[in-house]
C-alpha positions in Angstrom: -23.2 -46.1 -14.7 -21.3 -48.8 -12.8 -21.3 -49.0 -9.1 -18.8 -50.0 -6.7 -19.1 -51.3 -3.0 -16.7 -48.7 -1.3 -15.0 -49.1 2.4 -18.2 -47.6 4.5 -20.9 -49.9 3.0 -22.3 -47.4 0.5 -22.3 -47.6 -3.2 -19.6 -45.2 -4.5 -20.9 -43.4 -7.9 -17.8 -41.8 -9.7 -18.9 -38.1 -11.0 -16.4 -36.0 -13.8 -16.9 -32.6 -13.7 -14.8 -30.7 -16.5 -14.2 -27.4 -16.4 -13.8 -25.6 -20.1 -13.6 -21.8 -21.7 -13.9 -20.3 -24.8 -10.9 -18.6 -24.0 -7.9 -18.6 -22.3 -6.8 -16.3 -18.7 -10.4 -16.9 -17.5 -9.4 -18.2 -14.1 -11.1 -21.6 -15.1 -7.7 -23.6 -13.7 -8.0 -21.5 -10.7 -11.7 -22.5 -10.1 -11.1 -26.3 -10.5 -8.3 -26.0 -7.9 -10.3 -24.5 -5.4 -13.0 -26.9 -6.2 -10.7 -29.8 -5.7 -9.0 -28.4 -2.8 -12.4 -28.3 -0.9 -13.7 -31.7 -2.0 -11.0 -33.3 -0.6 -10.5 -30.7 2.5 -14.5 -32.0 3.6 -13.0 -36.1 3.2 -14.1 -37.2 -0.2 -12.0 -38.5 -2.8 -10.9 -36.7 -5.7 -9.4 -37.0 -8.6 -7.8 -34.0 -11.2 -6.6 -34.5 -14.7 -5.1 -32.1 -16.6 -6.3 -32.5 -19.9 -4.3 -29.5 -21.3 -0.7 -30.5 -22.5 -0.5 -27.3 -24.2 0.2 -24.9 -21.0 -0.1 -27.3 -18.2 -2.3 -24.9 -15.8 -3.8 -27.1 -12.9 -0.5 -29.7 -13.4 1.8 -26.6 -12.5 -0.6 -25.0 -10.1 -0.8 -28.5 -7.8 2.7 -29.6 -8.0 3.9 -26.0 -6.9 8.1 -24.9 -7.3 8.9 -27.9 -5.2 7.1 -30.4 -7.5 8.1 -29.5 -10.6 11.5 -30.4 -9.3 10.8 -33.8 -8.7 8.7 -34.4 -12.4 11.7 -36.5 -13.9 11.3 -39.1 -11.4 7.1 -39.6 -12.1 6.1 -42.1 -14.2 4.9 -41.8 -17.9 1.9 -43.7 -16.4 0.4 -40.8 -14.4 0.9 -38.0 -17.2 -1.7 -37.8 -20.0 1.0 -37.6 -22.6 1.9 -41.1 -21.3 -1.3 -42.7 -21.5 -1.7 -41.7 -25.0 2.1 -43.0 -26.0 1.0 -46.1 -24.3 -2.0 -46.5 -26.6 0.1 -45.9 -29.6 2.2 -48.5 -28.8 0.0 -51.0 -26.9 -3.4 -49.9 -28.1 -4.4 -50.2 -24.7 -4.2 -48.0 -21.4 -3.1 -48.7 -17.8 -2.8 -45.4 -15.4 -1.5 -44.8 -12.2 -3.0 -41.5 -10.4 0.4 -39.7 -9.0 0.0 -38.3 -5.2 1.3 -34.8 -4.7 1.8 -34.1 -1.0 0.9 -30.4 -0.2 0.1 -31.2 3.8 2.1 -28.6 5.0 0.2 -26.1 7.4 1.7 -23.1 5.6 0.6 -24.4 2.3 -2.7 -26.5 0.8 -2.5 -28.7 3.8 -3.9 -31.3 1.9 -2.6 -34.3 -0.7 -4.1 -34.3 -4.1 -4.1 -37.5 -6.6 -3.7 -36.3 -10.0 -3.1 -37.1 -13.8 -0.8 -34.5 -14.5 -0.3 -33.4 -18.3 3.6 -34.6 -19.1 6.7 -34.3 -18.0 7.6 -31.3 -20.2 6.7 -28.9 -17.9 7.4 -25.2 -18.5 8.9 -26.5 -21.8 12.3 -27.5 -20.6 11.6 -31.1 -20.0 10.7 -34.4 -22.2 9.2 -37.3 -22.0 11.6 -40.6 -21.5 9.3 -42.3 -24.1 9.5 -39.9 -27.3 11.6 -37.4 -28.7 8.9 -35.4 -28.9 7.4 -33.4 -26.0 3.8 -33.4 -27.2 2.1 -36.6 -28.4 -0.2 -36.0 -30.8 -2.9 -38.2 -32.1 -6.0 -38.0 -34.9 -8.9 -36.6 -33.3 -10.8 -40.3 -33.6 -7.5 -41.9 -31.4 -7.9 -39.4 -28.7 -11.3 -39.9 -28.1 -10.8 -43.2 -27.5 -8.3 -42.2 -24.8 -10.5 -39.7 -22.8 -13.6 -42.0 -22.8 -11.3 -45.6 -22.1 -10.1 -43.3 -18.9 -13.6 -42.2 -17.8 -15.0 -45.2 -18.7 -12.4 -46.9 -16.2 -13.0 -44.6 -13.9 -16.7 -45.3 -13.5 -16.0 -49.1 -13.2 -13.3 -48.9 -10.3 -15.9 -46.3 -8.5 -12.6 -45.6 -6.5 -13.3 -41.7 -6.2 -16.1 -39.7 -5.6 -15.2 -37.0 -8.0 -13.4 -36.4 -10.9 -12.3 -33.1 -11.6 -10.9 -32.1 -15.1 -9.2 -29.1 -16.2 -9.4 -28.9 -20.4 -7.8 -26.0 -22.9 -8.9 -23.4 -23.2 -11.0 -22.7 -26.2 -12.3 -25.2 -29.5 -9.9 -27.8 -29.6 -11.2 -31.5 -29.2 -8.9 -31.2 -25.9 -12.0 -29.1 -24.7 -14.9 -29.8 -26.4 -14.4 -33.7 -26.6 -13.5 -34.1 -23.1 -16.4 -31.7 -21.8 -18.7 -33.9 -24.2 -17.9 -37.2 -22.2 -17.8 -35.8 -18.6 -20.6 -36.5 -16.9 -21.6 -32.7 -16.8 -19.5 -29.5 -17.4 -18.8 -25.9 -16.4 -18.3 -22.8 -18.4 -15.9 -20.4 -17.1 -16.0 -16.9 -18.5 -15.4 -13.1 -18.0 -18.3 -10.5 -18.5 -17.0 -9.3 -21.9 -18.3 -9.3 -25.6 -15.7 -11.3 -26.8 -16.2 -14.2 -23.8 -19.3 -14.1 -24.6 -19.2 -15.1 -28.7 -16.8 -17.4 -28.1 -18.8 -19.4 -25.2 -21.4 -19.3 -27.5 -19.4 -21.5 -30.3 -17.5 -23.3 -27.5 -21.3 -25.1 -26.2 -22.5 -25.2 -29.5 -19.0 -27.4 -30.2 -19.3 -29.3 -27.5 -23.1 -30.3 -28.4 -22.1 -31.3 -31.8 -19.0 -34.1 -29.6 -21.7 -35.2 -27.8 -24.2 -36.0 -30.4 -21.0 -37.8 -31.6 -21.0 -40.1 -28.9 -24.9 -40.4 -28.9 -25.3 -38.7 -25.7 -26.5 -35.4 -23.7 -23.9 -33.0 -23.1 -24.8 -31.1 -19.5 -24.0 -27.9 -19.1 -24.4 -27.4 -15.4 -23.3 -23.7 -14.6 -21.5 -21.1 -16.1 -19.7 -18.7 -13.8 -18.5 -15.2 -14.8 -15.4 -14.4 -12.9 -13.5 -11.3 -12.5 -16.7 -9.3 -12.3 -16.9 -5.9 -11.3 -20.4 -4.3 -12.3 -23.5 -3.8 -9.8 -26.3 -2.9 -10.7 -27.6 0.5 -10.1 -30.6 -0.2 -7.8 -27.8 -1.3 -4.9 -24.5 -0.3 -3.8 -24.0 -3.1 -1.1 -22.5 -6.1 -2.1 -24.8 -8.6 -3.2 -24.0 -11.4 -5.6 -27.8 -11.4 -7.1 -27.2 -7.8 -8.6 -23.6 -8.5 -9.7 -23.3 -8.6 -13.5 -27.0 -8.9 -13.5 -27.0 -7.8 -17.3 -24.7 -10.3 -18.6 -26.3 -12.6 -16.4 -29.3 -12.3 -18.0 -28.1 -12.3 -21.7 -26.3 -15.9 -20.7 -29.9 -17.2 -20.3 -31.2 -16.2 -22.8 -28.8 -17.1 -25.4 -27.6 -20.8 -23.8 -30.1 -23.3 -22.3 -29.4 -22.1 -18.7 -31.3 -20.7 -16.2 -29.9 -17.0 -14.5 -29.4 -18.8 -10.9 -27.4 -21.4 -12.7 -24.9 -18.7 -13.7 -22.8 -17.2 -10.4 -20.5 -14.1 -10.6 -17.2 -14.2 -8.7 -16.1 -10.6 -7.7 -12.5 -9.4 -8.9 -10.5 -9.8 -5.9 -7.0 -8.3 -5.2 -6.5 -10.7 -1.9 -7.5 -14.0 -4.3 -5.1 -12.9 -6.8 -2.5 -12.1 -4.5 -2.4 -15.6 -3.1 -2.9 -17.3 -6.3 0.6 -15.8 -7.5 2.1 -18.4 -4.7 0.0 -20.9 -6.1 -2.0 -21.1 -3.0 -5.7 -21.9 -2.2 -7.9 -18.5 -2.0 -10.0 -20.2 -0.1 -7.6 -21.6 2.7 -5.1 -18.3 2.3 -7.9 -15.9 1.8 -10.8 -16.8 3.7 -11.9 -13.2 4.2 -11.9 -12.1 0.4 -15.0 -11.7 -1.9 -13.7 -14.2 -3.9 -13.8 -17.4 -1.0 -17.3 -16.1 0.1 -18.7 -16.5 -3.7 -17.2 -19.5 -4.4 -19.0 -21.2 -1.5 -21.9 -19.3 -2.2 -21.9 -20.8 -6.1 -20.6 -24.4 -5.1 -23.1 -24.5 -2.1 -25.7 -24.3 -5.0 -24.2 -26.3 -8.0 -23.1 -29.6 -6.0 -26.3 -29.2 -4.1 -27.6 -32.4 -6.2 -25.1 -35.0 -5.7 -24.5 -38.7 -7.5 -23.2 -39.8 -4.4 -24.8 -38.8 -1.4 -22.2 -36.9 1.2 -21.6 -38.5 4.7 -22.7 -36.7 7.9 -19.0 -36.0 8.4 -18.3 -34.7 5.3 -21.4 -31.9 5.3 -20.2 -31.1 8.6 -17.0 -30.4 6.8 -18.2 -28.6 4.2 -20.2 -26.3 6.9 -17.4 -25.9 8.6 -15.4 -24.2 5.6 -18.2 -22.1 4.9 -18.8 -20.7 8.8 -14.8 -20.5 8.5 -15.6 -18.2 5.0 -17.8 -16.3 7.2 -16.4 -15.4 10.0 -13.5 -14.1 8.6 -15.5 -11.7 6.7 -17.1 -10.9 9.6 -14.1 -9.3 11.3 -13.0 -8.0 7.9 -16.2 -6.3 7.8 -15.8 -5.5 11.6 -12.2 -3.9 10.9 -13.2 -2.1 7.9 -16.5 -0.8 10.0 -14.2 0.4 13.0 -11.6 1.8 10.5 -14.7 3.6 8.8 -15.7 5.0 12.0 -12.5 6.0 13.2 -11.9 8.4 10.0 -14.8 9.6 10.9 -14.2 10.8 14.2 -11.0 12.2 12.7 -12.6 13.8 10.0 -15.5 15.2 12.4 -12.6 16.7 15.1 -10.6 17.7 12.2 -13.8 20.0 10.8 -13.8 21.4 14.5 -10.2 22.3 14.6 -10.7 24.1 11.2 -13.4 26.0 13.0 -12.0 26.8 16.3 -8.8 27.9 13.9 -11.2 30.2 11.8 -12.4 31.6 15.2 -9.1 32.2 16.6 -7.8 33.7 13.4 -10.8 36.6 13.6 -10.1 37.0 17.1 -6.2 38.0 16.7 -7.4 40.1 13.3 -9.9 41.8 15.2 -7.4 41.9 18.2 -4.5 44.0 15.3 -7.2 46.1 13.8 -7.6 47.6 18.0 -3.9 47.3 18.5 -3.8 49.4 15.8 -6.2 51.9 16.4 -4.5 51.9 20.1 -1.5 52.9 18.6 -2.8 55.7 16.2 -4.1 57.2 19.3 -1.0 57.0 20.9 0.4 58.9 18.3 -2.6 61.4 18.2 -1.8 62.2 22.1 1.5 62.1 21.6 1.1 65.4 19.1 -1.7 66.7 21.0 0.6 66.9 24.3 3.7 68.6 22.2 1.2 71.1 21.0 0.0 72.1 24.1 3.5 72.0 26.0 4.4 74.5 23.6 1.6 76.7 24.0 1.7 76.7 27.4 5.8 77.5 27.3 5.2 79.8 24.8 2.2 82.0 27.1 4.0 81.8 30.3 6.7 83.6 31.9 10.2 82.9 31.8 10.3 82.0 35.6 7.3 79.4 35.2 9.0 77.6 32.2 10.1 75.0 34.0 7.2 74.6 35.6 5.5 74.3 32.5 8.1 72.1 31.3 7.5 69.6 34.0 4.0 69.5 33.7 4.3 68.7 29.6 6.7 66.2 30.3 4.8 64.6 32.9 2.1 64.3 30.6 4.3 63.1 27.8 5.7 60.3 30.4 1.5 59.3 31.4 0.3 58.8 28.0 2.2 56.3 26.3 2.7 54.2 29.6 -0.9 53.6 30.1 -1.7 53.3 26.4 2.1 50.9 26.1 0.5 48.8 28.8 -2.8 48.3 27.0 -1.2 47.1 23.7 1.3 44.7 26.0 -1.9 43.7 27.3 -3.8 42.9 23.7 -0.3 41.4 22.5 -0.5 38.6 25.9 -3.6 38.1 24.9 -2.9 37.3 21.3 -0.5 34.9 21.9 -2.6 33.0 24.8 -5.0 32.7 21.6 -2.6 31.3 19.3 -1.0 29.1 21.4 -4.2 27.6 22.5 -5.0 26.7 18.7 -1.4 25.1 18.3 -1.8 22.5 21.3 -5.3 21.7 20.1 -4.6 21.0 16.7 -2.1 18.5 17.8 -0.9 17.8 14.9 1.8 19.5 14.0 5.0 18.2 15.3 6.9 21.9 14.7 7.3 24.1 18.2 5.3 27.0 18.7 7.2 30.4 17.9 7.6 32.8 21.1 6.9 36.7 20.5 8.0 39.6 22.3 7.6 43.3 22.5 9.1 46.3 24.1 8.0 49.4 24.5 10.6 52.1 25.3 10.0 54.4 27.9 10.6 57.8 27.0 13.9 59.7 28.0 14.4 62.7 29.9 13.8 66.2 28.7 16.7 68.0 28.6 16.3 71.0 31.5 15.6 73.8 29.1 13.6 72.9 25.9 13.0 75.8 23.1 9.7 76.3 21.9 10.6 76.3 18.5 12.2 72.5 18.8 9.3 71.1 20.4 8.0 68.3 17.4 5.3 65.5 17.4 7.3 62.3 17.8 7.1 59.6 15.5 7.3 55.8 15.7 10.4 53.8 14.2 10.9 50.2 13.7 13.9 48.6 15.2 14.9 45.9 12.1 16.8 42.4 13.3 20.1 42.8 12.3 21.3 40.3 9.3 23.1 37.0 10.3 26.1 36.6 8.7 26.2 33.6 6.5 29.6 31.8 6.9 31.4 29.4 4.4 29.9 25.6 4.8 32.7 23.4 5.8 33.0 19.5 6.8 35.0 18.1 9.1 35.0 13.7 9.7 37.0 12.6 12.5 36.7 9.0 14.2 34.3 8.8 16.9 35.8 5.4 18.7 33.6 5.4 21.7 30.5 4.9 20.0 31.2 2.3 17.5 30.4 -1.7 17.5 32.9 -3.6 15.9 31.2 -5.1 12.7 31.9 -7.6 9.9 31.6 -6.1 6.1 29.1 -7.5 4.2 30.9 -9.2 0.8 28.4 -8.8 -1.5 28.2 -5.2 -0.8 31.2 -3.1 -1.4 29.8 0.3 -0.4 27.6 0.5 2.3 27.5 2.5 5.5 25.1 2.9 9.1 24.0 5.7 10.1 24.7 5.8 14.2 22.9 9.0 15.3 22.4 12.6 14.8 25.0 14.6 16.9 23.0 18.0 16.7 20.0 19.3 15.6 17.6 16.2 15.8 14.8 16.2 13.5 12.2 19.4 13.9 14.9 21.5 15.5 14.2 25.2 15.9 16.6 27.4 14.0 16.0 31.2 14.1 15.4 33.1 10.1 19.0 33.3 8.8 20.7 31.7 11.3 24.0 29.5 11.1 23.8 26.2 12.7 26.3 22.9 12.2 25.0 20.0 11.4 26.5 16.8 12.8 26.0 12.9 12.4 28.0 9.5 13.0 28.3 7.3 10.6 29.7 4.0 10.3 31.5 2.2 7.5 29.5 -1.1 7.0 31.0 -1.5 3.4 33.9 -3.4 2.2 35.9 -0.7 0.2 37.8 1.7 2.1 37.0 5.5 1.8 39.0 7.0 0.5 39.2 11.0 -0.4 37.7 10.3 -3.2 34.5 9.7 -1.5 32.4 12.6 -1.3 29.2 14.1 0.8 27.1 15.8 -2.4 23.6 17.8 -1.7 20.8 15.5 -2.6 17.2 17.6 -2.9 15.2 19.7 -1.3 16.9 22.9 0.1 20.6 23.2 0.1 20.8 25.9 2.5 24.0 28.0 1.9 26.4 24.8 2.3 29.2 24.0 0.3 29.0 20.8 -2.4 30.6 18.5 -3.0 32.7 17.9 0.2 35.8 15.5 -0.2 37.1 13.1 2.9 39.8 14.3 4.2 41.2 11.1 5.1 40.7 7.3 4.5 37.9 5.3 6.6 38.5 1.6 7.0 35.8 -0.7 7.2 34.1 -0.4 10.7 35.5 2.5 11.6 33.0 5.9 12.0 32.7 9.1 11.2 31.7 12.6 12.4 30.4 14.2 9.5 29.7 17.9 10.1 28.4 20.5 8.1 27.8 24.6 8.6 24.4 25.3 7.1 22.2 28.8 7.3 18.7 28.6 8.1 16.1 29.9 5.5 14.9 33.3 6.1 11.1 31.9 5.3 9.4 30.2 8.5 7.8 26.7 8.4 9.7 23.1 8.3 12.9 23.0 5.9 14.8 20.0 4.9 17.9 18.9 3.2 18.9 15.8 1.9 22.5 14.7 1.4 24.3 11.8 0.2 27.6 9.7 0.1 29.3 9.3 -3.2 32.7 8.5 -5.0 33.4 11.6 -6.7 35.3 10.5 -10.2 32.2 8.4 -11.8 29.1 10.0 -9.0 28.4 5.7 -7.7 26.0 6.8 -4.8 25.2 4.3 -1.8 23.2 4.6 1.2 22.5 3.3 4.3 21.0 -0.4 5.5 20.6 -4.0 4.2 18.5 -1.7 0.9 21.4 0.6 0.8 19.3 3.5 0.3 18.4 6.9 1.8 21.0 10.2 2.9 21.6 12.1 5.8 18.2 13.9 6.5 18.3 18.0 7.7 14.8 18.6 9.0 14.6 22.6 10.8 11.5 24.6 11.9 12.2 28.2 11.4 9.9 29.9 13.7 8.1 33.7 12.3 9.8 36.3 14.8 7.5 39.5 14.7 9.1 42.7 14.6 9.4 44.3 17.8 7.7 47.7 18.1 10.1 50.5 19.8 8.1 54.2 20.1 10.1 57.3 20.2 8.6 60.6 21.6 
């Protein structure tokens, strides 16, 4: 291999590395990108050809949106395309390495020299020198161009690396190109169907290089996208990761198993690589950027040209870089782990002090209810004896005797009325200690009451024969009547900014505030209650009565719909939308969701630069016990 003299006094030794598949989707363009991204990051000089004028992966992925937009001023003699026209015509080469500047801090932050595929990129461009977008030559022709370039390559000894990108699959764009690199790299997926066609892509390439009377080096494979541990492990540890098809790989291909490095599947590294920016810059904390090092660290660990102190400082650099960042992912993940915890640990507590409270008021209505059976037992008991002692006494000491029974009558239920008031106080201290615990409900806490009626006077002469036990009767809440829903929109001035109408966007509105009944409101069982918001037009149509306020979802409650304008809105101008609803009869949170319509062809529109959403009911009926009235 010839050596140059380069700029720092050392002997510059030109390595190509090509990266191939048996297949296509792999990730292999991906991998090469991040490879040459970091070679040149640590301050060594790198070269990429794309080899692959079928798709134009790595070509696409350097250049980015902007580049590709400036590909009809490049010339023919830094695109693959035009080297081989070149040799058509001239039977001779002569290439010029294109710069693509991607120093921006929000982007690769470095500039790459390339030799992209063509100039028909994405398939709506051609190449000034043919008709033709593709130029296709025999098999024996484009050899000749591939190893003229690498040959010239070597001489110059201007780079350090050489990084190709070939098809995917058997072509001779693959298999010749992988053939004459000075060593190449497998890219695959842990699959049955990767794995055949690697098989017949190595034995391929073996066959080119006997061709050319040389050694092809196959110097890792890498299975990306991988996914399976092994079972001995749960952590994450690259060693057990696709350990199976790992170990199949060496011992079908002349490989060893730490020669062959699994990449995890990574949402983060896919995420950024839709942008076509570097994992490894954009996602320093994914699985992905930690394995690549991990692999890379391992594969380039034998060098042709020996690194600068510099430039392994670099390359440390990136790595602590790699780890740090998963260090506070790890540290996040660890804290937001913990966290959960905790919740989940005070959330099993409030279950139980909820269980606990929940006995405690049963327990506490099981003796309210025995109270009050007892209450009625004394209740008869006393009758029975006022009578008898009426009935066995003179007339002259019946009121006497009446006095006494009534007094009686009077003592009973007020002592045992003050023990179940009592019980009832206690109950509710209960459950409104296990609401403000829980914390977590955003609903207010229902009040009870209860009355006990104290009992009348006797009239001054009773008959014994109309002396009865008495018994207790339930005073029912009276029904709510349920009026007609109505809406009333009227301009609301005071509260309205003067806006401008957005063109693009002929129906549109704001929603100011809620007049009444904010979010979470209490609303007794079958209750009426009205509704009001202010709204603003924000739209450039007018409304008109056409325009409409329709019931959404969710729970209509008793209102009327649809409701029509009653007059036209102007753009900026606001509205007071109101609307008479009844509240459910069932307690617990209730909502209603209404929207703004045209009325002949149902167009809806909401609210906001996304135009979405309604005008949001959200009630908390409260359960209102029964209040318990005795009667002698």
């Amino acid at each position: 291999m010839t050596t140059n003299q380069s700029v720092d006094g050392l002997k510059r030794k030109t390595e190509i590395i090509a990266f191939s598949s048996g297949k296509g989707g792999t990730g292999k363009t991906l991998i090469a990108t991040c490879l040459s991204y970091a070679l040149t990051k640590i301050g060594l000089k790198v070269l990429v050809i794309d080899s692959d004028t079928a798709t134009d992966g790595i070509s696409l992925y350097l250049l980015g949106p902007e580049g590709v937009e400036e590909v009809p001023k490049i010339r023919s003699s830094s695109t693959l395309n035009g080297i081989m026209y070149q040799y058509l015509q001239q039977g001779d080469i002569q290439f010029q390495p294109l710069e693509i500047h991607r120093e921006r801090a929000d982007d690769h932050g470095v500039t790459y020299q390339a030799i992209i595929s063509a100039k028909q990129l994405y398939g709506d461009r051609f190449d000034s020198f043919g008709n033709d977008s593709s130029i296709q030559l025999d098999k024996e022709s484009y050899r000749k161009v591939i190893q003229k370039i690498f040959d010239t390559l070597r001489e110059q000894g201007e780079y350090d690396y050489v990084i190709v990108d070939t098809r995917g699959g058997f072509s001779n764009e693959s298999t010749d190109v992988s053939a004459l690199a000075d060593s190449y790299i497998v890219v695959t997926e842990a699959d049955v169907t990767s794995f055949y066609q690697n098989r017949n892509l190595i034995r391929y390439i073996d066959q080119a290089a006997n061709d050319f009377n040389k050694k092809a080096v196959l110097r890792a494979i890498i299975v990306n996208k991988s996914t399976q541990f092994t079972a001995a492990t749960n952590d994450f540890d690259l060693d057990s990761l696709e350990s199976s098809f790992r170990l199949q790989l060496e011992r079908e291909f002349p490989i060893s198993y730490k020669a062959t490095h699994p990449f995890p599947l990574s949402f983060e590294a896919l995420t950024v690589q839709k942008s076509h920016r570097i994992p490894i810059r954009h996602a320093l904390d994914s699985d992905f950027s930690y394995a690549f090092l991990v692999a890379f660290q391992k594969i380039l660990s034998v060098v042709t040209q020996p690194w600068t102190k510099e430039q392994v400082a670099e390359w440390n650099y990136l790595v602590e870089s790699v780890n740090l960042a998963i260090q506070k992912r790890n540290n996040e993940i660890q804290k937001t782990e913990l966290a959960e915890q905790a919740q989940l640990t005070e959330l099993e507590k409030l279950r139980k002090d909820n269980s606990e409270y929940e006995n405690r008021i049963q327990a506490l209505n099981r003796e309210l209810a025995e109270v009050h059976e007892r209450y009625k037992r004394e209740l008869v008991r006393t009758d029975v004896l006022a009578a008898k002692i009426s009935s066995e006494k003179a007339l002259p000491a019946e009121a006497e005797s009446k006095s006494v029974t009534k007094s009686r009558r009077s003592l009973a239920p007020g002592l045992i009325g003050i023990f179940i008031v009592g019980l009832i106080i206690t109950a509710g201290l209960f459950r409104s200690s296990l609401f403000s615990s829980i914390g977590t409900s955003t609903a207010p806490t229902p009040t009870a009451s209860i009355e006990v009626a104290t009992e009348a006077a006797l009239p001054a002469v009773i008959p014994t024969d109309t002396v009865q036990a008495g018994e207790p009767t339930q005073t029912p809440v009276p029904d709510t009547a349920i009026p007609a829903s109505t809406i009333t929109i009227t301009t609301t001035p005071d509260l309205c900014s003067p806006l401008t109408a957005t063109p693009d966007r002929l129906d549109n509105a704001i929603l100011i505030t809620d007049l009444t009944y904010p979010k979470n409101s209490s609303v007794l069982p079958g209750q009426s209650f009205e509704k009001k918001w202010l709204i603003q037009n924000s739209g450039s149509n007018t409304w008109t009565t056409n325009y409409v306020v329709a019931f959404g979802q969710f729970d209509r409650m008793k209102a009327d719909s649809p409701i029509h304008f009653t007059k036209d809105v102007p753009t900026g101008e606001c509205l007071e939308i109101s609307i008479l609803m009844t509240a459910p009869d069932t307690a617990g949170t209730h909502r209603s969701l209404w929207v703004l319509q045209t009325f002949d062809n149902g167009t809806r529109f909401g609210f906001g630069p996304e135009n979405l959403g309604g005008l949001e009911v959200i009630i908390f009926v409260p359960s209102v016990p029964t209040a318990i009235v005795s009667t002698p």
